[in-house]
N, C-alpha and C positions, 0 to 999 in steps of 0.2 A: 678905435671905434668902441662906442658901450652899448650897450644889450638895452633897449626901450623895451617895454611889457605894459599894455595896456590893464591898469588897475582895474579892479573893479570897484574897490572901496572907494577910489578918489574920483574914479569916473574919467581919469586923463591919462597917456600915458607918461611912464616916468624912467628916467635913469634905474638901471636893476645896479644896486646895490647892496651884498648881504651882508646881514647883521655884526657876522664875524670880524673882529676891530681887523683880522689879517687879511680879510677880504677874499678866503677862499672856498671855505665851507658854506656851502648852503644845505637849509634845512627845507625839503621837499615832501610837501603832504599830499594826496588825492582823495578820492572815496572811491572805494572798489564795489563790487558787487553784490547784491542781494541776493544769496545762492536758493533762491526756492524753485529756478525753472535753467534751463539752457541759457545761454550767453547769445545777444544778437547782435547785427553790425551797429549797430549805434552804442552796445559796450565794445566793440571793436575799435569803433573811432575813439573814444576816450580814451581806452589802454594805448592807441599808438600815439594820439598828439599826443600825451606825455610822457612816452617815453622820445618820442622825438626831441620835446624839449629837454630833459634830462640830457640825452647826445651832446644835443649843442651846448648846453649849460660847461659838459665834460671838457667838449671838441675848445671852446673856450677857456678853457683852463683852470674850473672852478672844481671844487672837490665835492658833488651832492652828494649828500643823505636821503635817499626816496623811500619815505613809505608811506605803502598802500594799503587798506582795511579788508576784510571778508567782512560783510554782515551777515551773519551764520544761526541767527536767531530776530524772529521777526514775526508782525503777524500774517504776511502772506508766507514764510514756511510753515506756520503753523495750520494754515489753512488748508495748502497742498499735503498735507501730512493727512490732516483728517479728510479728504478728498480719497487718498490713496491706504488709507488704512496701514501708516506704515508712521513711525516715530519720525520729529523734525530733523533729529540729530539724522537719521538715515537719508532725509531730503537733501539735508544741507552736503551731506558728506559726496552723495552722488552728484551733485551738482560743482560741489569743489574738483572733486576727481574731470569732469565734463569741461569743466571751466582751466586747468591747466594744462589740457588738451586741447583747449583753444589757443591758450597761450605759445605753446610750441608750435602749432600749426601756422600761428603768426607769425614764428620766427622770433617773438618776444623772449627776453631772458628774465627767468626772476626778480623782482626785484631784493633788495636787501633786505626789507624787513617786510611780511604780510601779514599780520595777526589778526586774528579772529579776537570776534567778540566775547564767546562763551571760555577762551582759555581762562584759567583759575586764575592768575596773576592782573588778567585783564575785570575780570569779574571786582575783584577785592580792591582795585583801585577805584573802578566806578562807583563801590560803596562808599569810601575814602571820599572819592569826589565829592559826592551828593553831600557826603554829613556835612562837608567844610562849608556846601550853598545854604543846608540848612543853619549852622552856626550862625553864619552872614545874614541870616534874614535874608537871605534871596529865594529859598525854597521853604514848600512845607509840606507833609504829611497828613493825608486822609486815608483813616482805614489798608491802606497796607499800598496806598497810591501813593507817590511823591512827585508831585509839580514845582515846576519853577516860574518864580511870580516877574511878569515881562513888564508889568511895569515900574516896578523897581528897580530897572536898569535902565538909566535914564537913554543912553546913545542905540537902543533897540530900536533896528528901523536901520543904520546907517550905511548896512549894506545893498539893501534892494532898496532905498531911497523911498521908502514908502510911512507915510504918515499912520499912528494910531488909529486915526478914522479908517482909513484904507483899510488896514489888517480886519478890524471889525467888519467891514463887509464880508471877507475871504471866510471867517470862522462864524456867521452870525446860524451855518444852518448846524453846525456843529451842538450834540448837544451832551451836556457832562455835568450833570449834578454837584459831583466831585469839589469841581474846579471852583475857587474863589471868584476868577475873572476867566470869558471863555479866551482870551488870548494865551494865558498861560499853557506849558506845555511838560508831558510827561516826562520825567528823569528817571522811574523808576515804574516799573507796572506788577501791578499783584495779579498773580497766577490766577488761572480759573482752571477747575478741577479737571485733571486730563492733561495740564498742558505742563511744558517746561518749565523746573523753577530752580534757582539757588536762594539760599539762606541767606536771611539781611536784620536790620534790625528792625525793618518793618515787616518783617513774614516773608515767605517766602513767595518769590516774584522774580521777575529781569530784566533788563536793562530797556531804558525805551532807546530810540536808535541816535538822535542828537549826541548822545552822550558821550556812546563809544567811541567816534572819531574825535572827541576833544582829549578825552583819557587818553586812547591809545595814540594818538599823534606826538605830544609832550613827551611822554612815558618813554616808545620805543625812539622818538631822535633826540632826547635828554633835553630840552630848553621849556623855556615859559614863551616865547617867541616865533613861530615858522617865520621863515624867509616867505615860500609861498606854499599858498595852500589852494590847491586845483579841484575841479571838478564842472557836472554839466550846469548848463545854463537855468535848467530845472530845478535846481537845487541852491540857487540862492537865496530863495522864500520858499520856507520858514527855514530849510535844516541849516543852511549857512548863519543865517543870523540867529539861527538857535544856538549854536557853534559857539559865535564870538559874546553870546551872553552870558551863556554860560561859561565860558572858557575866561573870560574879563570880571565877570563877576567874581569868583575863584582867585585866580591870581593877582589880580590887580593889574595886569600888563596886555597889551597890543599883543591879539592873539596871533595875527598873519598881517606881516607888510604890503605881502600884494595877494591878491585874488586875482585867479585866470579860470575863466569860465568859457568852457567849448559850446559852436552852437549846438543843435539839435536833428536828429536825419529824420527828412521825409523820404517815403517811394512812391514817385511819381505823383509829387506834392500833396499826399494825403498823412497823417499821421500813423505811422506802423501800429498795427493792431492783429494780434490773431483774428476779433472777428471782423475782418477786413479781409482779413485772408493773404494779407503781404507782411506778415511777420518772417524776417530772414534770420536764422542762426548764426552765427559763425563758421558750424561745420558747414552749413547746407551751399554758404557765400564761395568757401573756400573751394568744397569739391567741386563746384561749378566754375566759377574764376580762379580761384589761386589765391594766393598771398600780395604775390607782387602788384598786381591787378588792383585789388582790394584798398594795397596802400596808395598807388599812384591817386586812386579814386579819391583820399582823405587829403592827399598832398595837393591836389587841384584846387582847394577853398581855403580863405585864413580859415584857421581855428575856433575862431569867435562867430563865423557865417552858420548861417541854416545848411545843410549841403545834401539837396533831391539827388535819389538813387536811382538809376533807370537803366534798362538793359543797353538804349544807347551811349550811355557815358562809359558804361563797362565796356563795351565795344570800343570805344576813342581811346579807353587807358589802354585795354590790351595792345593797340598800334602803336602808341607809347612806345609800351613796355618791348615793342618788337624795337621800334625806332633805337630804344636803347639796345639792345642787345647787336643789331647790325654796327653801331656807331662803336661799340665796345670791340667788338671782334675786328671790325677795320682797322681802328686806332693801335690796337696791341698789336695786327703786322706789318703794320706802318712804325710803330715805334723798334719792333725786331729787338729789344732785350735792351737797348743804349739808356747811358747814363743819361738822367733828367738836363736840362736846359733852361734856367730861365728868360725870360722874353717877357717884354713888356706888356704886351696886347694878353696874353695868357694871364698874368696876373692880375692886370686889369679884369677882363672877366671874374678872375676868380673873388675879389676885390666886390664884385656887383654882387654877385652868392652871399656873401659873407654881411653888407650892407641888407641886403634884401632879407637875409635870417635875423638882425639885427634890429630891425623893426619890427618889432612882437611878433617874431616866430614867421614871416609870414613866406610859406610854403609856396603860395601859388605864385608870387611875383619871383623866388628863387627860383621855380621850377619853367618859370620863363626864358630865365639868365641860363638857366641850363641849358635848355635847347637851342639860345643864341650862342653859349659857347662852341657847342657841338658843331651847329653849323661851320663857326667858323675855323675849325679845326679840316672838317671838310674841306673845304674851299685851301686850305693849308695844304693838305695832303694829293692836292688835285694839283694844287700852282707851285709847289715849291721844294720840289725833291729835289733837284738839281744841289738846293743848298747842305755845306758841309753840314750842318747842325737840325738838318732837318727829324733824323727821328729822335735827338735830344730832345727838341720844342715839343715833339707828339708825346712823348714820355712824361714829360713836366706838366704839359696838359691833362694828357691822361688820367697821372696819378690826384690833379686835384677831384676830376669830374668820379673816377672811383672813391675817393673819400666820403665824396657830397652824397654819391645816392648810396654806398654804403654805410660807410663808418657815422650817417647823419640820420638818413633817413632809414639807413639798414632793411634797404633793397635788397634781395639775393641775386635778380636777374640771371638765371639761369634757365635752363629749357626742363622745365619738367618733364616728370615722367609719362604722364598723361600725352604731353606732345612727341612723344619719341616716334621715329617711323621705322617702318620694315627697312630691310637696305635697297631696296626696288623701288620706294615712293623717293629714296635721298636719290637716288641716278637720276630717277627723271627730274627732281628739283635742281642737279648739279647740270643737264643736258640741256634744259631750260635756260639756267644763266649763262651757259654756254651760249645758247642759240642768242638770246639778247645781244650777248659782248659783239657775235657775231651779226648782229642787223637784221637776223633771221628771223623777223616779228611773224610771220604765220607760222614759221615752224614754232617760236616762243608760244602763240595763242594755241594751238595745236594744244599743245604738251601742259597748258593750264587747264586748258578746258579736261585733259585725262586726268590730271590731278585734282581736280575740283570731281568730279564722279570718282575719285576714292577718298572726299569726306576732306580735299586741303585746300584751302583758299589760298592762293597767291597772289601778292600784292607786290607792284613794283614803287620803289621810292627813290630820294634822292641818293639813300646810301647802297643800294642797291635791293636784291629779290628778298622780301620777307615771305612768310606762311602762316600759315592758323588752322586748327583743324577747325572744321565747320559744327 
C-alpha cells in the first residue's frame, strides 16, 4: 500500500513519494506558533495532526526530519509588550516557557529541531537571504524597508489558486507609501524607536514573518526542497505563497512537493474570539477534559475538515475514551500474557487501519475500523474460548489495536488522576457490577443512584460498567 496525501499545490491527491533517490528520509516543515499570548485548542490541533502524521510517516518506515518554527518576534508581541510595560523579548520568553507546558501536557514530545526567529544564526541568514532577492531583482529597498516585488515572480498565486485581480481586492484597503505595488510584501522591517532591532545593511530592523520560515526551514533540514511543508488552512494566503516566492525566487527550485493544510476550529460554530468570550487555552481544555479527550476530539474529523467544539462532542469522546480503556483491560485478561496468534480476520482489520491512514492521514474513517475491530474481538472473547489459541488471537489483536491508539495516535488511555476514587466509592462500583453479573438490577440501580450523589456517573455498555465523575 502507499501513503495518498492530498496536495494542496496540485489540488489532487497523489502518491507520497520523498525526494530522497533511497526513499526514506523525509524532509518535514510546519509553522509553529506566534508566542505573544497563551497557546489555544486550535494550536493544539495543529501540533497533534502533525505529529500524528509524522507517527505514521515513522510507523511506515520512513526516516522524518520535522521542524517546527517559534515566531518569537512580531508585531503583535510587540504590541503586548507595550500593552504590558514589559520588553517583547520577556513576552515571547514567557509565552515559550507556557507553550512547552502545553506541549507535555499533551503528551507531545519535542520535536527535533524548533528554532526561533531572533537566534543570531537564524538572523544573519535572513540578511543572507534578503541580499541574494535583492541581487535577483526580486527585492528592493526603501529607506531601511525591504519588499519583495510579487510580480516578478511569475507562478505567484499557484498555491491558493487565486488570480492578481483577486489578491488586489484582499490588499486594496492596505495602505503603504513605501511599497512600489501594494501586493508586494515585507522581508525586512525598519525598527521604530522603542522597539526591537538587529543590525542589517539597511539599518537596523527585523525580520518580517514570510521570511523566517523559508530561511529557517532549508537551513535547519539542509536541502533546497521540503518533502512537505504543513500548516493551518489560514495560512495559505499570502504567508504560504509568500513562502514559495520567496523561497523559488532564491533558489531556483520547488520549495515543497506537497502542502497539507489542517482545517480550522469553531465553538459551537462561531469563530473563537476572546471578545466572544469562547477562547479556550490549552491549559484551561486540558484541566477540564484531559489530553486524551482532547485528542479523540481531533481524531473524529479528517485533518483538512473545519472541526466545531462543543461540550457535547467532549462528552461523546470521554465515552470513547472509557469505551477504550474497558475494551483494553478486558482484552489484556482475556489474552493472560500468551504468545501473539496470527488469524486472518485480525489482520484483515488491521489491514482496514492501515488503508484508512493511508488515505491522507484520515483519522476518522480509521477510528471507525477501530471500534469495528474492538467489537469484534468482543464477540471473539464472548464465543470462542473453548479454542486452543484463543488468547494467542486476543494478543495478536491486542497488540495491533495498542500500537494504533498508541504508538500512532499516542493516546495514553489511562485513568487520571483527577478520576481516582476513595476506596469506598471503588466497593460500591465493584458491588454494582457484582449486583449486574448477578441480575440484581434494583440492587444495580440502588447502588448507581448512591454513586451518582457522590459526583460518579455510571454507565453500562457492551464491554461492561464504565464511570465518570460528574
Amino acid at each position: 500500500m502507499t501513503v495518498q496525501i492530498y496536495n494542496t499545490l496540485t489540488k489532487c491527491k497523489e502518491p507520497f513519494a520523498p525526494l530522497d533517490p533511497k526513499g526514506k528520509r523525509v524532509n518535514m516543515y510546519t509553522c509553529g506558533v506566534t508566542v505573544y499570548d497563551k497557546c489555544h485548542i486550535g494550536h493544539a490541533r495543529s501540533v497533534y495532526v502533525f505529529d500524528v502524521i509524522r507517527r505514521y510517516l515513522v510507523f511506515r518506515g520512513y526516516d522524518v526530519h520535522f521542524v517546527r518554527n517559534i515566531t518569537d518576534i512580531d508585531d503583535k508581541i510587540i504590541k503586548k509588550a507595550q500593552e504590558l510595560n514589559v520588553t517583547a523579548q520577556e513576552v515571547a520568553e514567557k509565552n515559550i516557557a507556557d507553550y512547552y507546558t502545553d506541549l507535555k501536557r499533551l503528551g507531545l514530545e519535542p520535536v527535533q529541531h524548533e528554532p526561533r526567529a531572533t537566534d543570531p544564526e537564524n538572523i544573519s541568514e535572513m540578511i543572507t537571504f534578503i541580499e541574494g532577492l535583492i541581487i535577483k531583482g526580486l527585492a528592493y529597498e526603501v529607506d531601511g524597508d525591504v519588499y519583495f516585488c510579487v510580480r516578478d515572480f511569475e507562478e505567484y498565486g499557484k498555491l491558493s489558486g487565486q488570480s492578481i485581480e483577486m489578491m488586489q481586492e484582499a490588499v486594496r484597503i492596505e495602505k503603504d507609501e513605501k511599497k512600489r505595488d501594494p501586493l508586494d510584501f515585507a522581508l525586512w522591517k525598519k525598527s521604530k524607536e522603542a522597539e526591537p532591532f538587529w543590525n542589517s545593511p539597511w539599518g537596523r530592523g527585523r525580520p518580517g514573518w514570510h521570511i523566517e520560515c523559508s530561511c529557517m526551514s532549508l537551513k535547519h533540514l539542509d536541502c533546497q526542497t521540503l518533502d512537505i511543508h504543513g500548516g493551518g488552512m489560514d495560512l495559505v494566503f499570502p504567508h504560504h505563497e509568500n513562502e514559495i516566492a520567496q523561497s523559488e525566487g532564491f533558489t531556483g527550485e520547488p520549495f515543497a512537493k506537497y502542502w497539507i493544510h489542517h482545517g480550522l476550529l469553531t465553538i459551537n460554530r462561531q469563530k473563537m474570539s476572546k471578545s466572544l468570550g469562547n477562547f479556550i487555552t490549552i491549559e484551561a481544555a486540558i484541566d477540564r477534559y484531559g489530553a486524551d479527550p482532547l485528542k479523540l476530539f481531533f481524531l473524529s474529523s479528517h485533518y483538512g475538515s473545519v472541526i466545531d467544539f462543543s461540550e457535547e462532542k467532549m462528552a461523546d469522546v470521554e465515552k470513547q475514551r472509557q469505551h477504550f480503556l474497558n475494551f483494553l483491560d478486558r482484552a489484556t485478561r482475556a489474552a493472560a500474557g500468551a504468545q501473539a496468534v496470527s488469524c486472518k480476520w485480525v489482520e484483515d482489520r488491521a489491514a482496514e487501519f492501515l488503508a484508512a491512514m493511508d488515505d491522507d492521514f484520515n483519522t476518522a474513517k480509521a477510528m471507525g475500523v477501530l471500534f469495528e475491530f474492538m467489537n469484534d474481538v468482543n464477540k471473539f472473547i464472548d464465543q470462542k474460548k473453548e479454542l486452543d489459541s484463543f488468547a494467542g488471537i486476543v494478543t495478536g489483536a491486542l497488540k495491533h489495536i495498542t500500537v494504533f491508539l498508541k504508538d500512532i495516535f499516542n493516546l495514553e488511555l489511562s485513568v487520571p488522576a483527577a478520576q481516582e476514587v476513595e476506596p469506598e466509592v471503588l466497593a460500591l462500583l465493584e458491588q454494582r457490577a457484582q449486583a449486574r453479573k448477578e441480575r440484581n438490577f434494583a440492587e444495580s440501580d440502588r447502588l448507581r443512584d448512591v454513586l451518582q450523589q457522590r459526583g460518579i456517573l455510571v454507565q453500562d455498555t457492551k464491554d461492561g460498567q464504565s464511570w465518570r465523575r460528574l
